[in-house]
C-alpha positions as CSV (number, residue, x, y, z in Angstrom):
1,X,0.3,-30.7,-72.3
2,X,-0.3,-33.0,-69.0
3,X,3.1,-34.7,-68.4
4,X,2.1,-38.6,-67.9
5,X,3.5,-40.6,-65.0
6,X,3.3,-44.0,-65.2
7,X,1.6,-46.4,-62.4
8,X,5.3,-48.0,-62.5
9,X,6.8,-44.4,-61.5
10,X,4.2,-43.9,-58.9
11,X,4.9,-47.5,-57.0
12,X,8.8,-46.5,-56.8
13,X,7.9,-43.0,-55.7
14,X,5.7,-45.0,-52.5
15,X,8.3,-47.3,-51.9
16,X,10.9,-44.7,-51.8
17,X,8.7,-42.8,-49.5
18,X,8.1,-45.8,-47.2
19,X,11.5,-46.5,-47.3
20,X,12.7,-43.6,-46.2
21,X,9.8,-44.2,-43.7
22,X,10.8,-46.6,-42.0
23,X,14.7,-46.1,-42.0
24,X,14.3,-42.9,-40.1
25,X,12.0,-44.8,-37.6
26,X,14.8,-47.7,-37.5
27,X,17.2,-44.9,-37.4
28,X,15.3,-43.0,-34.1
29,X,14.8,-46.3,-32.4
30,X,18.1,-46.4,-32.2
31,X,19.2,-43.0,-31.0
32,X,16.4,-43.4,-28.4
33,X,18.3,-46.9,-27.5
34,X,21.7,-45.1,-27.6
35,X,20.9,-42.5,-25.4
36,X,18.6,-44.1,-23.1
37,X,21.7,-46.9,-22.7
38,X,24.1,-44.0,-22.4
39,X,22.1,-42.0,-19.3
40,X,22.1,-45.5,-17.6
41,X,25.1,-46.3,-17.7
42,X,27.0,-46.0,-13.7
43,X,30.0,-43.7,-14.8
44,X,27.4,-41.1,-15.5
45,X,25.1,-41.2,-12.2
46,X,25.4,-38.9,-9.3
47,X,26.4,-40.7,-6.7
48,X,28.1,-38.2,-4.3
49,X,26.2,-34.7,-3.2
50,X,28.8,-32.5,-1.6
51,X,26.8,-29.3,0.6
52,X,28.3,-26.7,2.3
53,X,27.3,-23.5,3.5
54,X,24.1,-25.3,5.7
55,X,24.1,-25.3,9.5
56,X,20.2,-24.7,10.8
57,X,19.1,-26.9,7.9
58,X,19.9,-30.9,8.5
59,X,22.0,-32.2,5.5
60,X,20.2,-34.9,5.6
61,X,16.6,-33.4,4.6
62,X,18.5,-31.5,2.0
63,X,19.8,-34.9,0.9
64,X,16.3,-36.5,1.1
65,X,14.8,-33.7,-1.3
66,X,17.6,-34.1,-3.9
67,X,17.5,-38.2,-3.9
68,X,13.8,-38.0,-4.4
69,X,14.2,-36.0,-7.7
70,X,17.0,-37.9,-9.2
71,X,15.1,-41.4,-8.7
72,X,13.4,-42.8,-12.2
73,X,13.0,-42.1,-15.7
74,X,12.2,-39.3,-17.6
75,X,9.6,-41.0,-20.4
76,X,10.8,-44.2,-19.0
77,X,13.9,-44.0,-21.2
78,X,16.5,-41.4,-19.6
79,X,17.7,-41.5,-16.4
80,X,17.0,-38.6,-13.9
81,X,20.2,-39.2,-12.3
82,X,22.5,-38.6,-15.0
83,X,25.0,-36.0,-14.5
84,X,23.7,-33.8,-17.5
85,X,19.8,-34.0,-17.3
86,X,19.4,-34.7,-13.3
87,X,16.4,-31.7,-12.7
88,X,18.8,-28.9,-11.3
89,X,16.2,-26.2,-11.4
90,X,13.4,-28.6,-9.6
91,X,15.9,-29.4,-6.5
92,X,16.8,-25.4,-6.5
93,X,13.3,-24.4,-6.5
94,X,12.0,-27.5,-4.4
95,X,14.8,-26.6,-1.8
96,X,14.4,-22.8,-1.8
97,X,10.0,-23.7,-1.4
98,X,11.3,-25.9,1.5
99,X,13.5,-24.1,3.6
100,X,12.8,-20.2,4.1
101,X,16.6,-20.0,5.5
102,X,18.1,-20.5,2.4
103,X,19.2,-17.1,1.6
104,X,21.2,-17.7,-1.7
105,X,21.7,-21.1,-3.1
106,X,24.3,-22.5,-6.2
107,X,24.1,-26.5,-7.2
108,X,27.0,-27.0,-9.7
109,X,28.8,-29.9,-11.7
110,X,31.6,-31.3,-10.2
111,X,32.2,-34.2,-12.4
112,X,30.4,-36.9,-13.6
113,X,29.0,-38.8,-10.6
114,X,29.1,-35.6,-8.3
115,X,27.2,-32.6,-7.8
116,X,28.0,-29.4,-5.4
117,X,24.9,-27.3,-3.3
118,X,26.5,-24.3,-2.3
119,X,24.2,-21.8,0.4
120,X,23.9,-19.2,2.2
121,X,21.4,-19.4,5.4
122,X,19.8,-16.7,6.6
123,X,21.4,-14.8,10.0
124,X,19.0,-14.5,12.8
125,X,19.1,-10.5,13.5
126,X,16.0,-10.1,15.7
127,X,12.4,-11.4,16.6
128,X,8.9,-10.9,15.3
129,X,6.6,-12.2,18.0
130,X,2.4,-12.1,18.7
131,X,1.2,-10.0,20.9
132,X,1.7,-12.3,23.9
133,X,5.2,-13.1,22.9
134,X,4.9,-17.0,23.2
135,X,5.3,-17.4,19.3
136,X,8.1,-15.6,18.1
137,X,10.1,-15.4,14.5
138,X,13.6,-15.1,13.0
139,X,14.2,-12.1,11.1
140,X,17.2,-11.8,9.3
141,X,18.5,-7.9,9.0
142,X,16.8,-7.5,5.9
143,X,13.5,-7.9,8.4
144,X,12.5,-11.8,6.8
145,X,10.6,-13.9,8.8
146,X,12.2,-17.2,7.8
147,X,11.6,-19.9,10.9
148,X,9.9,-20.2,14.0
149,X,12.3,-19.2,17.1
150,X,12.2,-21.1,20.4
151,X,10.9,-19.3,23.8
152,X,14.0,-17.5,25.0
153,X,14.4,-16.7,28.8
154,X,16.4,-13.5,28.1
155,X,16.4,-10.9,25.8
156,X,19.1,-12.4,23.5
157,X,17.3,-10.8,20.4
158,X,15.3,-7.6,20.3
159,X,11.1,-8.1,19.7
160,X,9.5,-6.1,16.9
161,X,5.6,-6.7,17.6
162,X,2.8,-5.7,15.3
163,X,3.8,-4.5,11.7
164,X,2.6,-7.6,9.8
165,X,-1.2,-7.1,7.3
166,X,-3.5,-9.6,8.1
167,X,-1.6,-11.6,10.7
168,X,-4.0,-12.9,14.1
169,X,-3.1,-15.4,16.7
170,X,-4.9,-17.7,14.2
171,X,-2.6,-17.5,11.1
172,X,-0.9,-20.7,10.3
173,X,2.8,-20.7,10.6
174,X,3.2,-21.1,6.9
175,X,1.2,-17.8,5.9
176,X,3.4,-15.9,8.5
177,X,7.3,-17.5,7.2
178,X,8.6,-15.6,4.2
179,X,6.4,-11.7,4.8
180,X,8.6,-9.2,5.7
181,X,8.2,-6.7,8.3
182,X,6.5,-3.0,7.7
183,X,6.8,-4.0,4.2
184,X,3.6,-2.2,4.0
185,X,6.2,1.0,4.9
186,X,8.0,3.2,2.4
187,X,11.0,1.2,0.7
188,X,13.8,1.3,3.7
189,X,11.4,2.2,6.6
190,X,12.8,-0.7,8.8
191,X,16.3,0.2,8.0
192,X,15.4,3.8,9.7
193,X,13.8,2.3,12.3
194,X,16.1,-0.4,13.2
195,X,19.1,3.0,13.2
196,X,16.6,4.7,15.1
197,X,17.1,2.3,17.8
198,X,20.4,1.5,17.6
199,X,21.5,5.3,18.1
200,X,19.1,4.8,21.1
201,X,21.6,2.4,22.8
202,X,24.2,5.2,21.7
203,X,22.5,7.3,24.6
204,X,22.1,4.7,27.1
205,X,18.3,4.1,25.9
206,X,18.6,0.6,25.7
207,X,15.4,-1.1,24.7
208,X,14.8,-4.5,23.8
209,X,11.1,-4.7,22.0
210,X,9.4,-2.5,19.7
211,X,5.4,-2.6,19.4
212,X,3.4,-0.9,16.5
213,X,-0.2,-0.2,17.4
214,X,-2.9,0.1,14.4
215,X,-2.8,3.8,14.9
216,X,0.9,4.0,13.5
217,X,2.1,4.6,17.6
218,X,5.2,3.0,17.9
219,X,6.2,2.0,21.6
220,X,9.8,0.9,22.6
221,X,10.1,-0.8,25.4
222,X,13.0,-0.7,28.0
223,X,13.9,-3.3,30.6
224,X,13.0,-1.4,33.7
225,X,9.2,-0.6,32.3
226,X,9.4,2.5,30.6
227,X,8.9,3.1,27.1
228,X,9.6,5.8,24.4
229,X,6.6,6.8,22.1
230,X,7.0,7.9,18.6
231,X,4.9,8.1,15.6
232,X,5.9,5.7,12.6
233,X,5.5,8.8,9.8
234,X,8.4,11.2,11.9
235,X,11.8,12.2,11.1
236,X,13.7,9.7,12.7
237,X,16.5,12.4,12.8
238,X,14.8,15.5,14.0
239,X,12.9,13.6,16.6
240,X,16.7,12.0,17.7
241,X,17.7,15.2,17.9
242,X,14.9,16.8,20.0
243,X,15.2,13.7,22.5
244,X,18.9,14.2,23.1
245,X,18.0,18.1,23.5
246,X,15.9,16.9,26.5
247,X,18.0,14.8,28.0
248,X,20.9,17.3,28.1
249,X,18.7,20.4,29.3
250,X,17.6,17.3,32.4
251,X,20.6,16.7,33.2
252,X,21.7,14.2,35.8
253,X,19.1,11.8,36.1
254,X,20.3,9.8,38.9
255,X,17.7,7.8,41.1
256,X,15.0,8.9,38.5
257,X,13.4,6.7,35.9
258,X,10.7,7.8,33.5
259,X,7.4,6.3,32.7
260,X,7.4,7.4,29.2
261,X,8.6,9.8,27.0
262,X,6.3,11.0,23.6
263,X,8.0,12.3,21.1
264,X,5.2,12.3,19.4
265,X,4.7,16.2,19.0
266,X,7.1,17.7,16.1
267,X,9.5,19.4,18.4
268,X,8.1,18.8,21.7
269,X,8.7,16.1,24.3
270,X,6.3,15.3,26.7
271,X,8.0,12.9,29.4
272,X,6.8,11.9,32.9
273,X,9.2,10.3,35.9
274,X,8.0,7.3,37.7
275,X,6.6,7.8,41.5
276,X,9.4,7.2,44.2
């Protein structure tokens, strides 16, 4: 048997309903007030941004970036600049997008009207430059491209030229920040190469720019003209090795220079002496 409810029953059970209605709306309204009054209020907004750890990059751009996201409202109610719901992870990531020198970044609390941006900028190691050297690259030792260098009269930083896919004297600036060099390469390849070099210097083979030809040559460069040749694919080691063979089976090499040496033969080294 139907159980009856009365029209009586069913009024009450509506105004119930909208009761409830509308003292969960009155009761939201409020929260939203609250809390909206709450994120406004001074004590809470960042007023002081403490940054260390920056030198190339100007505080005050990194300033400019973090004032621009911590003006306004989120929904029009909250305030952006509120010690616990300023955008952290838009400053980090529009920072880090903005500055290719930022190696590691931190932004933390330190109370309630201050906040803390901690980095670490990138360490200029050597140069990537275009073929004609007049637009050169820092590269940090990881072999980062990260900003545009100024012409330097003097070799103050070794040139690694080449080694870049799709680059042309055309590129834009932008396309050529943030690629690292012979990443094309086997994982550690410029890590060998950059040894390779440096154990050079051990020998008195002091060269101060590397170029890599399409043809995987790779041509170091010494101040008095002459280079080394070597193939990118060799054992860095073995060809080492066979080089200071040479060198000790020439002997003293006083009042000659060479025009090249090839090393580009597994354990053969084809050299030639410039002309007196």
């Amino acid at each position: 048997m139907a159980k009856y409810i009365s029209q009586q029953a069913i009024r009450r059970q509506k105004k119930r309903f909208w009761r409830k209605i509308i003292l969960s709306s009155i009761t939201l309204f409020f929260l939203l007030f609250l809390s909206s009054w709450l994120s406004r209020l001074d004590r809470f907004q960042i007023s002081n941004v403490s940054i260390y750890g920056n030198s190339a990059i100007k505080e005050k751009e990194i300033l400019n970036i973090i004032n621009e996201n911590i003006v306004g409202n989120y929904f029009w109610l909250f305030s952006k600049s509120n010690f616990l719901i300023y955008p952290k992870n838009v400053i980090k990531k529009e920072l880090l997008d903005s500055f290719a020198q930022i190696k590691e970044l931190k932004i933390k609390f330190d109370n309630f009207q201050s906040i803390i941006v901690e980095m670490t900028e990138r360490v200029p190691y050597a140069l990537w430059c275009q073929e004609k050297e007049n637009d050169c690259y820092f590269m940090d030792k990881t072999a980062y491209l990260y900003a545009e260098a100024p012409l330097f009269l003097n070799n103050s930083y070794f040139k690694y030229t080449g080694g870049l896919l799709s680059i042309s004297t055309s590129t834009p600036v932008s396309e050529i920040l943030r690629q690292t060099y012979l990443s094309q390469k086997k994982e550690g390849h410029f890590e060998e190469v950059d040894l390779f070099i440096r154990l050079l210097k051990d020998i008195n083979l002091d060269g101060y720019k590397l170029i890599i030809k399409d043809n995987n040559d790779y041509e170091l460069f010494f101040n008095n003209g002459s280079k080394l040749i070597f193939d990118g694919n060799q054992d860095f080691d073995e060809i080492f090795k066979d080089l200071q063979a040479v060198l000790i089976d020439l002997g003293d090499l006083e009042g000659k220079e060479f025009e090249y040496i090839d090393l580009r033969f597994d354990h053969k080294v084809l050299y030639k002496f410039k002309e007196v």
